[in-house]
C-alpha positions in Angstrom: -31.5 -4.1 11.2 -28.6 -6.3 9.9 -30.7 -8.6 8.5 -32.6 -5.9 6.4 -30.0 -4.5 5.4 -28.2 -7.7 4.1 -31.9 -8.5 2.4 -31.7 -4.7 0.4 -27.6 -4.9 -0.7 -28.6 -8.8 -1.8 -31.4 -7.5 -3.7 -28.8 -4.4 -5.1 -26.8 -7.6 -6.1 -23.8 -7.2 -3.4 -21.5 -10.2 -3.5 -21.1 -10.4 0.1 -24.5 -8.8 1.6 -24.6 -10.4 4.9 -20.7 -9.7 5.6 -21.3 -6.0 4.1 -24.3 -5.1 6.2 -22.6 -6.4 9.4 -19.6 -4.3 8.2 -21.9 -1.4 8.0 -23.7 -1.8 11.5 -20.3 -2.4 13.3 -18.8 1.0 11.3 -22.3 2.9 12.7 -21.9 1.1 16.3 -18.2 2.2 16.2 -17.5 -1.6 17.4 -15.4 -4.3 15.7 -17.5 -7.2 13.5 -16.4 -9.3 15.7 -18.1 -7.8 18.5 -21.6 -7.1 16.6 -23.7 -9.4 18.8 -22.9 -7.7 22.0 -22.9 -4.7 21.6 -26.0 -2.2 22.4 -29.1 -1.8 20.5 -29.3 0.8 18.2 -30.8 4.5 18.9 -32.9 6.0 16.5 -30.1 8.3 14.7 -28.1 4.5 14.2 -30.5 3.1 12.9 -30.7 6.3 10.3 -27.6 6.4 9.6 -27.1 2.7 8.9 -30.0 2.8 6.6 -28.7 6.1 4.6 -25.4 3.9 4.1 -27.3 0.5 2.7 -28.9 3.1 0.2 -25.8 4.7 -0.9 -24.3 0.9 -1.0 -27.3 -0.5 -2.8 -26.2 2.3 -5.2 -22.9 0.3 -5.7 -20.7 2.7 -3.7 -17.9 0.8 -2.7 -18.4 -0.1 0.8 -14.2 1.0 1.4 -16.0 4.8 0.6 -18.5 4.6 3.1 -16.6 3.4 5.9 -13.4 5.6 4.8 -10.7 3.1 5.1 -9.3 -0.1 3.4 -8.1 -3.0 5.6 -4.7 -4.3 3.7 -2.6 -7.1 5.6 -2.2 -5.4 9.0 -3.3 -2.0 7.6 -6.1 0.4 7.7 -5.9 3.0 5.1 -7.6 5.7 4.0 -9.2 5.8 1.2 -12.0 7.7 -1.0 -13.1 9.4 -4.2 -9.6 9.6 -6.7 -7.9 6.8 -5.4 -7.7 2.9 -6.3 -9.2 0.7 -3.5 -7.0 -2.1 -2.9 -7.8 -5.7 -3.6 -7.1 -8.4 -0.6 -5.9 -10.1 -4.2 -2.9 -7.4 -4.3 -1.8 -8.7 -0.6 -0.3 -12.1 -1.9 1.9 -9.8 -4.6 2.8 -7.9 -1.4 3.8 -10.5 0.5 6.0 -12.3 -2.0 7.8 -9.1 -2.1 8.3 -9.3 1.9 10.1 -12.3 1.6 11.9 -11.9 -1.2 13.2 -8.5 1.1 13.0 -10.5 4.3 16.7 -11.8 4.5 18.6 -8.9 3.5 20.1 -6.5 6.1 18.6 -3.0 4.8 16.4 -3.9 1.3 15.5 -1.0 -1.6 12.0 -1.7 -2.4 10.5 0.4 -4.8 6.3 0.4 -5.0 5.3 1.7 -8.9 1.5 2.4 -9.1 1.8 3.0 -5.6 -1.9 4.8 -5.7 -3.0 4.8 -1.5 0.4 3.3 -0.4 -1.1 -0.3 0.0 2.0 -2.2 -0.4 4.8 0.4 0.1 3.1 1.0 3.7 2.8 -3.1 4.2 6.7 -3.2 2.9 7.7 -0.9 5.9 5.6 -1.9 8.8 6.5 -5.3 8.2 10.5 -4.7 7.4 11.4 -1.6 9.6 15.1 -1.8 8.2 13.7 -1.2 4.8 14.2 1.9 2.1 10.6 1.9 0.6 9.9 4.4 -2.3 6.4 4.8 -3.8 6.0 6.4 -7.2 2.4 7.2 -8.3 1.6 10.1 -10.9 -2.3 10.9 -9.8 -2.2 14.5 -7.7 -5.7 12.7 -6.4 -4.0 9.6 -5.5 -0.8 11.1 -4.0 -3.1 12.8 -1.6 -4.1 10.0 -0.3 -0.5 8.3 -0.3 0.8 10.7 1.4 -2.2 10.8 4.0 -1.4 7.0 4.4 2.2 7.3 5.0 2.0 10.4 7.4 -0.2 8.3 9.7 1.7 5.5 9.7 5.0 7.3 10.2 2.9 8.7 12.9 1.8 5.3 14.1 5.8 4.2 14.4 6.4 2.5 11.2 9.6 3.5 8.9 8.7 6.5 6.9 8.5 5.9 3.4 9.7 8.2 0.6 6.7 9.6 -1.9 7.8 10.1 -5.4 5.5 12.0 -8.0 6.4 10.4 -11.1 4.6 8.5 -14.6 5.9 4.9 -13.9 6.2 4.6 -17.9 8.9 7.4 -18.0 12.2 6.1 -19.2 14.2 7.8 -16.8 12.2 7.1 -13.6 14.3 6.9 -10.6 17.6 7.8 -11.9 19.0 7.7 -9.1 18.5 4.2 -8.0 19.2 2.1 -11.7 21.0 -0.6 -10.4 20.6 -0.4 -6.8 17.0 -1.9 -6.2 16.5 -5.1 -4.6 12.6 -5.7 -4.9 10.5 -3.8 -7.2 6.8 -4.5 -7.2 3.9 -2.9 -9.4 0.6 -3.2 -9.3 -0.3 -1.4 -12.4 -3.6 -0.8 -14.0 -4.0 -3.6 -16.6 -7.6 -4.5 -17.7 -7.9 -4.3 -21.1 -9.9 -1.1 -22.0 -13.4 -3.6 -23.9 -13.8 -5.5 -20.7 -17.1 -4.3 -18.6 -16.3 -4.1 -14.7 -18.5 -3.6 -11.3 -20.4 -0.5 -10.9 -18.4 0.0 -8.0 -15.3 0.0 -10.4 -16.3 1.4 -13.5 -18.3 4.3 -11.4 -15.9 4.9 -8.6 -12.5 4.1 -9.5 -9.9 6.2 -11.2 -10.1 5.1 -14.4 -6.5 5.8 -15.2 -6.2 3.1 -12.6 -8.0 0.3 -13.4 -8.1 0.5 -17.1 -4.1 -0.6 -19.2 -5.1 0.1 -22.5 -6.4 -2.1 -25.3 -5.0 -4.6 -24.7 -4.2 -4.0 -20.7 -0.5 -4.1 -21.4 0.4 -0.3 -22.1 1.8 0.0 -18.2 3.0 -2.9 -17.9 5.9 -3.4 -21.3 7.2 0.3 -20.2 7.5 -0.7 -16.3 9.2 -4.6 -17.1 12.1 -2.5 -19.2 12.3 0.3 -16.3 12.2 -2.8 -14.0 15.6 -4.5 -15.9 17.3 -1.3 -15.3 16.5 -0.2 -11.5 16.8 -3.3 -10.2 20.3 -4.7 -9.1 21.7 -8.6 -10.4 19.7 -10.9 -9.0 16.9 -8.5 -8.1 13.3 -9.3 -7.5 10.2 -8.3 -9.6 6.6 -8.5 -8.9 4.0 -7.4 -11.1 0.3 -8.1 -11.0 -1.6 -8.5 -14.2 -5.0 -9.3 -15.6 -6.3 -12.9 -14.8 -6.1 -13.3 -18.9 -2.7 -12.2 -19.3 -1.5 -15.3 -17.4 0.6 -16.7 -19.9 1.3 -12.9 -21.6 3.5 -11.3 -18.8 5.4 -14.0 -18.0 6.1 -14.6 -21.9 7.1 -10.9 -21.4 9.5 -11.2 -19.3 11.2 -14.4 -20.5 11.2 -12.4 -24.4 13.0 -9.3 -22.7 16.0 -11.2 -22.3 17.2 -9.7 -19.2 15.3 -11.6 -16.3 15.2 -15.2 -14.8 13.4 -17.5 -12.8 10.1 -16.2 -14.7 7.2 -17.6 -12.5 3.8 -17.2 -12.3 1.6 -16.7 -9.2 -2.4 -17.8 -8.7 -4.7 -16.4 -6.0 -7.2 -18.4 -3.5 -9.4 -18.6 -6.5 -7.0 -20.5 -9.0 -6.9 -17.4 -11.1 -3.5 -15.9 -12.9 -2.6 -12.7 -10.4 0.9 -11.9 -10.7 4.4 -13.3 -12.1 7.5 -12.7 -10.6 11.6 -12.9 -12.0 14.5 -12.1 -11.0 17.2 -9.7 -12.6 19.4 -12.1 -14.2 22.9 -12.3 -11.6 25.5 -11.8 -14.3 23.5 -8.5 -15.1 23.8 -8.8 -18.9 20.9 -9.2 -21.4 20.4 -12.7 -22.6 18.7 -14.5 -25.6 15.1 -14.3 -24.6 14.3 -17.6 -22.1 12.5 -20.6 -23.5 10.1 -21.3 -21.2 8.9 -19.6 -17.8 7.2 -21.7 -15.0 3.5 -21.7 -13.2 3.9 -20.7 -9.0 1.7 -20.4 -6.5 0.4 -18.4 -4.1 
């Protein structure tokens, strides 16, 4: 059974087949992947349902729909129709937020974009002393944020706060200008002429994925929001387009008030996110000369 299966979502041209159709027959099974070899044979209903779900994958329906959740870090969220599925790429932007958080006795994190909660949820699991606010806009995607954080407030992790708001509003978060210590954003940046997988282009909120013409219209409205919420010294994170490598951090060293302008490459040597920090005296300097290439 796996092994058909992995031959029809090749053929459908799935990246991963053979790790898809495994995912598939452990999801039917109700085992864990790791487990698939022992467990028992299929019955006749399994094996039906199984195959219904390699059609509907062969389709290009993101496997994360099928199955119903989205493994991020140590999370599994739910996820469906009207919200963004997140990237394993997004959990290295996550995680440099983590530490920048880590050593501070009670850190304000503040999630923009937050669409199913992936990093604010992976912010307060993994820091229970944190303050996490997540601002998304979609009613569709709120629904599922708030699903996400219900369940793992109701799992034992710190509650986070849900805030309904356009991340490109000037006045976002009034209340906390100043006061925020890590502020991540992963905002929908490609760049409106760019074709993307079925299972994007068909499936995913397009108000998600897609950040204009040029993929920056989120992201020059959230960097100046950014200068103001967060505190001297603060810490941004924002993921971008793998083109935009040398665009956002030029972004941030133009705007005048951020240091330390870095930028961040995945497993695959691509441009994923750069990061700065809210320059400690506070004020707004002459726009930085040069920025330099991390890693992640």
């Amino acid at each position: 059974m796996v092994a058909r299966a992995a031959r029809a979502l090749a053929a459908a041209g799935v990246e991963a087949p053979r790790a898809e159709a495994e995912q598939l027959a452990a999801y039917v099974l109700d085992v864990p992947r790791g487990r698939l070899a022992l467990a028992d044979a299929f019955s006749p209903a399994q094996r039906d349902r199984l195959a219904a779900l390699v059609e509907r994958r062969a389709a290009r329906e993101p496997l994360q729909h099928l199955t119903g959740t989205a493994g991020f870090r140590h999370l599994e969220l739910a996820v469906g129709p009207g919200v963004f599925v997140p990237r394993p790429e997004t959990e290295l932007l996550a995680g440099w937020g983590i530490e920048q958080a880590r050593p501070l006795a009670a850190p304000l994190v503040v999630d923009l974009c937050s669409g199913s909660g992936a990093i604010a949820l992976a912010v307060a699991q993994e820091l229970p002393a944190a303050r996490v606010v997540a601002v998304e806009r979609s009613p569709a995607a709120l629904d599922w944020l708030r699903r996400n954080a219900a369940d793992r407030a109701a799992a034992g992790d710190t509650p986070i706060e849900v805030v309904a708001a356009d991340v490109t509003d000037p006045d976002l978060l009034a209340d906390l200008v100043g006061r925020v210590d890590v502020l991540l954003c992963n905002p929908p940046y490609v760049p409106r002429a760019v074709a993307v997988p079925p299972e994007v282009a068909r499936h995913d909120p397009d108000e998600a994925v897609f950040g204009g013409a040029d993929g920056l219209a989120v992201i020059r409205p959230v960097l100046a929001r950014a200068a103001q919420l967060l505190r001297p010294g603060g810490a941004l994170g924002v993921e971008h387009d793998d083109t935009h490598g040398a665009t956002v951090p030029a972004l941030l060293a133009a705007d005048g008030r951020y240091e330390r302008v870095e930028e961040h490459r995945d497993l695959a040597e691509r441009a994923r996110f750069a990061t700065a920090s809210r320059r400690a005296d506070g004020r707004h300097a002459d726009p930085a000369p040069a920025w330099q290439t991390g890693s992640s």
